[in-house]
C-alpha positions as CSV (number, residue, x, y, z in Angstrom):
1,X,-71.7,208.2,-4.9
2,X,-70.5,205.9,-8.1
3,X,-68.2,203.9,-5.4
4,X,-72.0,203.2,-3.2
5,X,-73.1,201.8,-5.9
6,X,-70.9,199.6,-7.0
7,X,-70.8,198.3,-3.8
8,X,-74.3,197.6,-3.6
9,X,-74.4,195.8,-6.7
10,X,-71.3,193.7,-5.5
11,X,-73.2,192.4,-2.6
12,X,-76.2,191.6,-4.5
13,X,-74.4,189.7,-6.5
14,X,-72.6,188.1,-3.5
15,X,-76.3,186.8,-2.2
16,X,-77.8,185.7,-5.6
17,X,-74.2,183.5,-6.2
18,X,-75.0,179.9,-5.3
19,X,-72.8,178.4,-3.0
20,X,-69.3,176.3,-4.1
21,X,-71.0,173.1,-2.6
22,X,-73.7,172.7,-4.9
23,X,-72.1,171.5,-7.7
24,X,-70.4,168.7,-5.5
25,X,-74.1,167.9,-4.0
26,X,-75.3,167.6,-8.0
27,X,-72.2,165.4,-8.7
28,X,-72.4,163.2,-6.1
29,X,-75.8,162.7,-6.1
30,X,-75.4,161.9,-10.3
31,X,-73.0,159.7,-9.1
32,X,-74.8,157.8,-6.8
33,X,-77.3,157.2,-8.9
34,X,-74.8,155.6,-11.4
35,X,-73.5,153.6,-8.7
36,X,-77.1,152.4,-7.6
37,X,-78.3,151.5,-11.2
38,X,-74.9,149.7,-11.9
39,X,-74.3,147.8,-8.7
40,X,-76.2,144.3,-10.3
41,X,-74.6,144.7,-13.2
42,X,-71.2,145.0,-11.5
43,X,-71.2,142.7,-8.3
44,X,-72.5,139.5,-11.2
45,X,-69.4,140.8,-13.1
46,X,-67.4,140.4,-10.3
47,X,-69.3,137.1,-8.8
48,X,-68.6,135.5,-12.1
49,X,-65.1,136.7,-12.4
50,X,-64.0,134.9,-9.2
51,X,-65.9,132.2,-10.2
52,X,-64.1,131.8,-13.5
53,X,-60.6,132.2,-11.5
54,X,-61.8,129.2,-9.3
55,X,-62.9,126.9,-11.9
56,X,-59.9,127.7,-14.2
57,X,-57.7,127.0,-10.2
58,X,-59.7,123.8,-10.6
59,X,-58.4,122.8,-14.3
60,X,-54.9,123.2,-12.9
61,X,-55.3,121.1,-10.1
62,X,-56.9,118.2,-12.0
63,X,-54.0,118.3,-14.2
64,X,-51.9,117.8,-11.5
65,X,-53.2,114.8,-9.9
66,X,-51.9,111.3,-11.5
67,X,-53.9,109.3,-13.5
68,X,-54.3,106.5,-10.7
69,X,-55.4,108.7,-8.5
70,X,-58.0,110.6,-11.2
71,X,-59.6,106.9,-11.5
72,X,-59.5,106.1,-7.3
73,X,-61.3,109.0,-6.6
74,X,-64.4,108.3,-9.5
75,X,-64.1,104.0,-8.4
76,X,-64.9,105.7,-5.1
77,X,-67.8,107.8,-6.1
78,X,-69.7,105.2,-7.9
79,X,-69.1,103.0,-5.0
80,X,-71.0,105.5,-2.7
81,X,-73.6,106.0,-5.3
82,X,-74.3,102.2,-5.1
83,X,-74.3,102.2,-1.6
84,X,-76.8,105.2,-1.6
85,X,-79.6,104.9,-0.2
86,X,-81.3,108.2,0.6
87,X,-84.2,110.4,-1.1
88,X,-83.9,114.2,-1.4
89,X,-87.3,115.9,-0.3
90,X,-87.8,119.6,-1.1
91,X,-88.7,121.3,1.7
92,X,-91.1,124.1,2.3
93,X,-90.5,127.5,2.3
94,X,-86.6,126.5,2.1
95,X,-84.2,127.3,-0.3
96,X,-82.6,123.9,-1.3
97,X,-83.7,120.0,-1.1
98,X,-82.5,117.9,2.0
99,X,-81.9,114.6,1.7
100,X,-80.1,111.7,4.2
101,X,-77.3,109.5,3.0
102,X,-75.9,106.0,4.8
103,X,-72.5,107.1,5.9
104,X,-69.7,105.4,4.4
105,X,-67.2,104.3,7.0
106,X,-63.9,104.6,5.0
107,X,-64.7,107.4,2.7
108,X,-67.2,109.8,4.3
109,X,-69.2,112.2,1.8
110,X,-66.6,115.4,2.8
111,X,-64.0,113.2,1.2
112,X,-65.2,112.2,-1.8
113,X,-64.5,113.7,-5.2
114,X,-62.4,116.7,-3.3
115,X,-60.7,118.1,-5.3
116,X,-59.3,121.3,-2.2
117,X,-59.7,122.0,0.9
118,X,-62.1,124.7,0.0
119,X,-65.0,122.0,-0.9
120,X,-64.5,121.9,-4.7
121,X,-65.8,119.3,-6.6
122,X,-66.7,120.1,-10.1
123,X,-67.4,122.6,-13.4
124,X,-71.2,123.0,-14.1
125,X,-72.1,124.2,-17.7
126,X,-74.9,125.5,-19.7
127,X,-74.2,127.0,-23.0
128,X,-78.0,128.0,-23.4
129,X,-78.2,130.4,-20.5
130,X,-74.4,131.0,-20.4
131,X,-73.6,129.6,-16.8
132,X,-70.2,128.0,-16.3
133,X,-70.3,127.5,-12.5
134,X,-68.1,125.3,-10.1
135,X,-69.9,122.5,-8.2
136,X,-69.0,122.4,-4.1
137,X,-70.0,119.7,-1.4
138,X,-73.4,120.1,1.0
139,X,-75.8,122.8,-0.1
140,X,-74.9,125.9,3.4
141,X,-76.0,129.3,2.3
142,X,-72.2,129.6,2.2
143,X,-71.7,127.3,-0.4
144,X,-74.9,128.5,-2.7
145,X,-73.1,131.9,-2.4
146,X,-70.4,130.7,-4.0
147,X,-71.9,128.7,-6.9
148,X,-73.5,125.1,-7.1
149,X,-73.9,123.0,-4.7
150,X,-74.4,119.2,-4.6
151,X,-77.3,117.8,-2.8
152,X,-76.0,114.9,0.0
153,X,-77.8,112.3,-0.1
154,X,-78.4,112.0,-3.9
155,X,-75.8,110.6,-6.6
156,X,-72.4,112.0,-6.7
157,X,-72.2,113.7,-10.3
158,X,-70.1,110.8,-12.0
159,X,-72.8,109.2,-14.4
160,X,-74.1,105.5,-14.0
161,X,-76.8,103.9,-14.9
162,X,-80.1,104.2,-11.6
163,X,-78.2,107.0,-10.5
164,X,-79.9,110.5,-9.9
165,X,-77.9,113.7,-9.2
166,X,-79.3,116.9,-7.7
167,X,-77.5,119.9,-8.1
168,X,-78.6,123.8,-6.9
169,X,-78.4,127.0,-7.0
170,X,-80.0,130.1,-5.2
171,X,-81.7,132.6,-8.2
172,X,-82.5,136.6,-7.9
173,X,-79.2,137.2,-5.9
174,X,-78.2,141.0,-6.6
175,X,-74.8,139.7,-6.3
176,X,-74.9,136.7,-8.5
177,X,-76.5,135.6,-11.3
178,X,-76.1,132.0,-10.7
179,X,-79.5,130.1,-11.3
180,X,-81.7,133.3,-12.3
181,X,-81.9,131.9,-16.0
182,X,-83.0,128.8,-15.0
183,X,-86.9,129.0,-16.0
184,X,-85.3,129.8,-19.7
185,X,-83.7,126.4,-20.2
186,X,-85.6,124.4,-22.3
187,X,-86.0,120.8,-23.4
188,X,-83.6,119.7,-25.6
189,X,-81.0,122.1,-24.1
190,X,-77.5,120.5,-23.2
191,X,-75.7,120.6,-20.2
192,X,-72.6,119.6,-19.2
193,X,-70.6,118.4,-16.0
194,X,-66.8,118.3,-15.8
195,X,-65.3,116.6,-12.9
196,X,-61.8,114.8,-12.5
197,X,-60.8,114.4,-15.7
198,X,-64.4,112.9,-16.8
199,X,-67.1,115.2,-19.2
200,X,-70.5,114.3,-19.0
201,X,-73.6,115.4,-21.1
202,X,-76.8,115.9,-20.7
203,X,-79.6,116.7,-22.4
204,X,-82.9,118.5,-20.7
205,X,-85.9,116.5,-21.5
206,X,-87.9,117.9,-18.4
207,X,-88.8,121.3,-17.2
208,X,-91.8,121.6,-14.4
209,X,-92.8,124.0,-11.5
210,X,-92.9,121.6,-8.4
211,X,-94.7,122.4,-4.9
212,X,-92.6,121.2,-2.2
213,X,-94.2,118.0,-1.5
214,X,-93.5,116.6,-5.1
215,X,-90.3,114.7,-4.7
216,X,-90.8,112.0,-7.2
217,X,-89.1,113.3,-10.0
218,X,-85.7,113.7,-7.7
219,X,-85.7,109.7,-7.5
220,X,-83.6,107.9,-9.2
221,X,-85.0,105.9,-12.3
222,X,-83.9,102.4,-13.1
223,X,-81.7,101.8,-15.7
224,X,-81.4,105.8,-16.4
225,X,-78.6,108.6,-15.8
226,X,-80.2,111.7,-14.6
227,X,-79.3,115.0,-13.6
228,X,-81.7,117.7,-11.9
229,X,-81.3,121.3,-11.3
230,X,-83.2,122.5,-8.8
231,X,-83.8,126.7,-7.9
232,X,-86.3,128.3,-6.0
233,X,-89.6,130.1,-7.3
234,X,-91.2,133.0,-7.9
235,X,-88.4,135.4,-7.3
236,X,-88.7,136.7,-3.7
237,X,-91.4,134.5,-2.5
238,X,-89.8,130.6,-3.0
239,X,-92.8,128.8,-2.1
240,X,-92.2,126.6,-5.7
241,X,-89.4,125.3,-7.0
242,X,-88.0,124.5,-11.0
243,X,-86.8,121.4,-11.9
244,X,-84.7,120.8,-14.8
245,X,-84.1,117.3,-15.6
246,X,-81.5,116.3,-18.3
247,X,-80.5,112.4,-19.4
248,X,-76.8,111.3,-20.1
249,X,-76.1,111.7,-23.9
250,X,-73.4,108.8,-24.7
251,X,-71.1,108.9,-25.9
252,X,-70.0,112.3,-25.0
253,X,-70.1,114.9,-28.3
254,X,-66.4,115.6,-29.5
255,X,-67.4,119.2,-28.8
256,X,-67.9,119.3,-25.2
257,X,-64.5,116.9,-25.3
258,X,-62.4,119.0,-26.8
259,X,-64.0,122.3,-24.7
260,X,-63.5,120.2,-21.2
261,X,-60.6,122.0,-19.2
262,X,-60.6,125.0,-21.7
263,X,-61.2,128.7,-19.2
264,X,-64.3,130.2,-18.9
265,X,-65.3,133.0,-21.1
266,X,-67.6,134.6,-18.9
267,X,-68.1,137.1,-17.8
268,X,-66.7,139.0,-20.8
269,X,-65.7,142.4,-21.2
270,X,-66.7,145.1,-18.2
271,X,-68.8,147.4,-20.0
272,X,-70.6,148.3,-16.6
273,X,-67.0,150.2,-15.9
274,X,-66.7,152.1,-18.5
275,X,-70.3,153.1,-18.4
276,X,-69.1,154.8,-14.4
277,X,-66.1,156.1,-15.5
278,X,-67.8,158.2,-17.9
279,X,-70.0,159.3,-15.3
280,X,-67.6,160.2,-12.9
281,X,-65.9,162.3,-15.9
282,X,-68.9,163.6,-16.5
283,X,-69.4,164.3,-12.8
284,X,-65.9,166.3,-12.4
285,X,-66.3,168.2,-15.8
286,X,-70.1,169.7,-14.5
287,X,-68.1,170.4,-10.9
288,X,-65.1,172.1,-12.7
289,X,-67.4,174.0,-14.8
290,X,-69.6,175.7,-12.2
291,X,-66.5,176.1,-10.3
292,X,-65.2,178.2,-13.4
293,X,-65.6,182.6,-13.0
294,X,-67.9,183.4,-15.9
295,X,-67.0,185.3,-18.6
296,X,-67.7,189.1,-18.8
297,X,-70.2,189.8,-22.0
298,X,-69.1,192.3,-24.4
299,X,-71.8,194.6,-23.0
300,X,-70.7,194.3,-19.6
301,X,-66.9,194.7,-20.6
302,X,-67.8,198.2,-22.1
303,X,-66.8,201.0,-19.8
304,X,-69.4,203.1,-17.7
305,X,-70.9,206.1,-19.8
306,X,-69.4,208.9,-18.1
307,X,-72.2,211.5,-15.7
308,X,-73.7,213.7,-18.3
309,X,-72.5,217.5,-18.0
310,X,-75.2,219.6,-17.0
311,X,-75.2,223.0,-20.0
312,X,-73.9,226.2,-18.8
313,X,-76.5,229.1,-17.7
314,X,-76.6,231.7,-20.7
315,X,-75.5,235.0,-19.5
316,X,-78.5,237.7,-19.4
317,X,-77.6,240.4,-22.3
318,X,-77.2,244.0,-20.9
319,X,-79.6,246.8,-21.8
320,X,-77.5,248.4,-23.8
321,X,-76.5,245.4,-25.9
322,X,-80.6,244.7,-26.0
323,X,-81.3,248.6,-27.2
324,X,-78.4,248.3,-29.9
325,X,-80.0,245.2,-31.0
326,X,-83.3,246.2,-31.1
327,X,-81.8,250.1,-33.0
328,X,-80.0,247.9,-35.7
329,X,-83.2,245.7,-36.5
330,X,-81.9,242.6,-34.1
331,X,-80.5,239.5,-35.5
332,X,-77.5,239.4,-38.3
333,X,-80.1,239.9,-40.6
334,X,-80.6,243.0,-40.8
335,X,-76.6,243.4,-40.4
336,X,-76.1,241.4,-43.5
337,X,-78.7,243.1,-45.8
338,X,-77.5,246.7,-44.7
339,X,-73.6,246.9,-44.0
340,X,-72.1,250.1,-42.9
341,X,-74.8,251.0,-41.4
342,X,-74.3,251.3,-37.7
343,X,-71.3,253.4,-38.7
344,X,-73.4,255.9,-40.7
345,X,-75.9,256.8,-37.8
346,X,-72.4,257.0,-36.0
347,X,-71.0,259.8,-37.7
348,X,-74.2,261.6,-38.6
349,X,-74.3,261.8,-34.4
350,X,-70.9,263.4,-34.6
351,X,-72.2,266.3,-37.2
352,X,-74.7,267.3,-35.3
353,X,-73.2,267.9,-31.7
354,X,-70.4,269.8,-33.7
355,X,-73.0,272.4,-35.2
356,X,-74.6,272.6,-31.7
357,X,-71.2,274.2,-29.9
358,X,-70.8,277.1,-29.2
């Protein structure tokens, strides 16, 4: 009976236990979540951290090349800036200005100020939004992946006077910050462009939403050294576009000088890691857990009560016992108050079948 029904509770325990696999569903899907929420956070980390390899690759390079050839390559570029004779247009529901260029014969645009084979041309910096970004050739959605790109058909970045530079950027890219900071720059901001050996400074003293038709602030102005940043708006939709236009400071602050070369500090320390990693410990500590027997409680750990012994029938008394009982006055009583006396009526029995022989 007792081994029945321990069996029965056994299996009802066996259906009300959850199954091992839950706690790995609950995990998983914690740490999906994690993953989900971090992945911005994490890819710009990552985006930035190559780009800060690259541009640091680019330093290096710079270094390398002799000083002739430092000051060939920027006689060049303002040579095909004075030759230039195209106009960038911003085109609708597109993410980056065209423009057209006269081609020069002897040192096409590829060529000029290439600094590798991969299209590098130059370090793009903006201390009020914290971008440091290199600057490539053309403007492919290859290239905006990567980081800035310069707009053929408008002034090489070199500086000069009636020259006009247009450099962009894509903005809202989950894996890249890039240009998503852009509406936050504001006049009187500084920004600064490094490129073959030369720093150059500029200082924001424009900010508008454009439509796409409105090209005439991407022209160059006589006599003046401009630079325009150009990204796409509202996020998503890119029907508009932000223009941020900054005039050469000369000379050059000593600051920007000395910081020219130096390696990015961005992206900084990867919090977004250690934030997952203590999920994912979190994750296996909640799967070890359930995974764990649970403990007995003290009331379960006592042993079972043993089955109740059922009392023993009393004996029925005979008659005689019940007659002797009932003679004597029934109960210790009665043998208490009066002792001796069953053995009195005993003997006084005995006298009197003695006188009654014969």
């Amino acid at each position: 009976m007792t081994s029945s029904v321990s069996t029965g509770r056994r299996a009802r325990r066996e259906r009300h236990r959850p199954s091992r696999l839950v706690p790995f569903l609950v995990a998983a899907i914690f740490v999906a979540g994690a993953v989900t929420l971090l992945y911005p956070t994490a890819a710009a980390w990552i985006t930035q951290y190559q780009q800060s390899q690259i541009i640091a690759a680019l330093s290096d390079e710079v270094d390398q090349l002799p000083a002739d050839g430092l000051g060939a390559a920027l006689e060049a570029a303002h040579a095909y800036n004075a030759r230039l004779t195209g106009e960038a247009v911003v085109g609708a529901n597109s993410h980056v200005p065209t423009a057209e260029a006269e081609e020069d014969a002897e040192t096409p645009y590829g060529e000029q100020l290439l600094a590798n084979s991969g299209g590098l041309m130059g370090r793009l910096k903006i201390p009020s939004i914290s971008v440091d970004l290199p600057i490539y050739h053309g403007t492919s959605d290859l290239t905006l992946l990567r980081g800035v790109g310069h707009l053929e058909g408008t002034s090489l970045p070199v500086g000069g006077a009636s020259t006009h530079s247009v450099l962009t950027a894509h903005r809202g890219l989950a894996s890249a910050e890039l240009f998503t900071n852009l509406d936050r720059v504001e006049v009187g901001d500084t920004l600064t462009i490094e490129i073959f050996g030369e720093t150059l400074t500029y200082r924001v003293r424009e900010t508008q939403v454009v439509e796409p038709t409105e090209t005439e602030t991407l022209r160059p102005v006589r006599g003046d050294d401009l630079v325009t940043l150009v990204t796409c708006t509202p996020l998503g939709i890119n029907t508009q576009r932000i223009l941020v236009t900054g005039e050469r400071i000369t000379p050059t602050p000593i600051e920007d000088v000395k910081a020219a070369g130096q390696v990015p500090d961005i992206p900084g320390f990867p919090w977004w890691a250690v934030l997952l990693g203590a999920v994912v410990l979190a994750a296996a500590l909640y799967v070890w857990l359930a995974g764990r027997p649970r403990r007995r409680t003290a009331d379960a750990a006592k042993p079972a009560d043993p089955k109740p012994t059922e009392p023993k029938p009393t004996e029925p008394t005979s008659p005689a016992e019940t007659r002797t009982d009932a003679h004597t006055g029934g109960g210790g009583e009665a043998d208490s108050d009066n002792d001796g006396g069953p053995t009195t009526a005993a003997a006084t029995d005995t006298e009197v079948l003695a006188l009654l022989r014969p």
